[in-house]
Legacy VTK file of the C-alpha trace (Angstrom):
# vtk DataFile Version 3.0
C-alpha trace
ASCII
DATASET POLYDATA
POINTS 131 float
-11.368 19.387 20.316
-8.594 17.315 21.671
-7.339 14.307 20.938
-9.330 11.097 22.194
-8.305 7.652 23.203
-10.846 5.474 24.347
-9.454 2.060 23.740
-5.944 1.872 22.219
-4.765 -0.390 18.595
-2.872 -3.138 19.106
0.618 -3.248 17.391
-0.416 -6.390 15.205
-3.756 -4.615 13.861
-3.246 -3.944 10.176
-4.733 -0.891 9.426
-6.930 0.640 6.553
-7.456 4.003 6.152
-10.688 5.257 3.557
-11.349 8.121 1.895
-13.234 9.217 -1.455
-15.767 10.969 -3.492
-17.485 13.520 -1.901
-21.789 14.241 -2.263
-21.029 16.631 -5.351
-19.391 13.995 -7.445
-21.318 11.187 -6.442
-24.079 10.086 -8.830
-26.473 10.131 -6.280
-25.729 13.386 -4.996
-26.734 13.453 -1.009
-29.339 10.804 -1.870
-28.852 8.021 0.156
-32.033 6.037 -0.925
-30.774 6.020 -4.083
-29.873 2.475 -5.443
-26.292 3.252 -6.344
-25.711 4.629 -2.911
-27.639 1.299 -1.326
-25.174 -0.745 -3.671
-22.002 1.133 -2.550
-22.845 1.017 1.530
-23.130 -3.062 1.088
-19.603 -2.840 -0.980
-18.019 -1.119 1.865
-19.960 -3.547 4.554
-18.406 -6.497 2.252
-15.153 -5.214 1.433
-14.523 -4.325 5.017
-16.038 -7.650 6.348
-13.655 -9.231 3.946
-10.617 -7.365 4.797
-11.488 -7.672 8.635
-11.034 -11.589 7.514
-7.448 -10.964 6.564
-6.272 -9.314 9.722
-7.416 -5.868 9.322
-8.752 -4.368 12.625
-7.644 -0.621 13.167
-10.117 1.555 10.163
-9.156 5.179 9.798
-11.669 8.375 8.529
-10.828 11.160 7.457
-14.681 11.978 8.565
-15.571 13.969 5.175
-19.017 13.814 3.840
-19.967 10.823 1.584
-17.254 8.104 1.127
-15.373 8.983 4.513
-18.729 8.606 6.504
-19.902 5.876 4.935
-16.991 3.856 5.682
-16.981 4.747 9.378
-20.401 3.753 9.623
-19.679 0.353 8.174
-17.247 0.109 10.966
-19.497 0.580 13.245
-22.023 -1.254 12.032
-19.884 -4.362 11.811
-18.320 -3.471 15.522
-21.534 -5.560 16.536
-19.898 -8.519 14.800
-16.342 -7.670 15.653
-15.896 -5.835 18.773
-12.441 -5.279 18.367
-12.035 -3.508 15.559
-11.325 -0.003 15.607
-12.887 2.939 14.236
-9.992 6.178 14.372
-11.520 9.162 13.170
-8.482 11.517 11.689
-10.335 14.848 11.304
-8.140 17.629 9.682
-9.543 20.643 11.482
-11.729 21.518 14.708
-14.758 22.852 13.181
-14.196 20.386 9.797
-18.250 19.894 9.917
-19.282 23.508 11.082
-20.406 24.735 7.303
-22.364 21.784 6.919
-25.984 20.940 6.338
-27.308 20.370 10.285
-27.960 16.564 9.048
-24.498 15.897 8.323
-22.876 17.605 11.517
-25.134 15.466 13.600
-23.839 12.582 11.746
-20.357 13.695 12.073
-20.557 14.387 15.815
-22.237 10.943 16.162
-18.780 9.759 14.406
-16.729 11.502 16.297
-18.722 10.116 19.571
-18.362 6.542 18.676
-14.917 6.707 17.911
-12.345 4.395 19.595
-9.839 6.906 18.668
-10.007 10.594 17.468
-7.127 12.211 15.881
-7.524 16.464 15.384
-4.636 17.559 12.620
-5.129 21.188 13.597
-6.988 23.453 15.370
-7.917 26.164 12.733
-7.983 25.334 8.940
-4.941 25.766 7.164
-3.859 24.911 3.895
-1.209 22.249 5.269
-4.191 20.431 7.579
-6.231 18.857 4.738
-2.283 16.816 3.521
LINES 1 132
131 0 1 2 3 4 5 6 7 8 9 10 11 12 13 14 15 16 17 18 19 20 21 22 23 24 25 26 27 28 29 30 31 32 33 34 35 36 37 38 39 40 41 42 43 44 45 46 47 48 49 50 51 52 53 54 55 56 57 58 59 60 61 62 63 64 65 66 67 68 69 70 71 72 73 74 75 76 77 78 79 80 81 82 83 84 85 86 87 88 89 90 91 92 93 94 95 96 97 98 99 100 101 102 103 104 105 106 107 108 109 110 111 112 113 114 115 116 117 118 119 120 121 122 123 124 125 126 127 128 129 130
């Protein structure tokens, strides 16, 4: 994959970059109807609505299952409200979502689809890609 600019930052965007827990140490596991996971996908809609209030416009993903995705999809969600924020997917490997369960490479491509901007750290894994 190369890298992909569809519509560019501005210099004055502040920028927020998330990242997190992944499924495994999550208390709801890869259950997303779970209450807890409910509660923590209207924290992110919140925080980020909030923090969209005070300037912030350019949101970076690191696009890895659980936290990473569910912040992205916030984005995207609230895009419909604020269609100039930006969603930069920064993705340390090609392949990143190749091992994964067919749900959550669909859900990852979609990501990567929907992207204003996607950033590709490597080509092949290596140790150094994932810093």
């Amino acid at each position: 994959m190369n890298n992909i600019i569809r519509r560019r930052t501005k210099p004055s965007y502040k920028r927020c970059a998330f990242t997190g827990y992944r499924p495994a140490k999550m208390p709801f596991g890869y259950n997303e109807n779970d209450p807890r996971c409910i509660e923590l996908k209207k924290r992110l809609n919140d925080m980020i609505r909030d923090m969209i209030g005070k300037g912030y416009a350019h949101f970076l993903s690191g696009g890895a299952q659980s936290t990473d995705c569910l912040a992205a999809e916030a984005v995207l969600d609230l895009k419909e409200d604020f269609p100039w924020i930006l969603l930069e997917m920064v993705i340390p490997f090609d392949g990143q979502a190749d091992r994964w369960d067919k749900s959550y490479q669909a859900r990852h491509a979609r990501l990567l689809h929907e992207a204003d901007i996607v950033t590709v750290m490597s080509h092949e894994y290596t140790k150094s890609c994932m810093f």
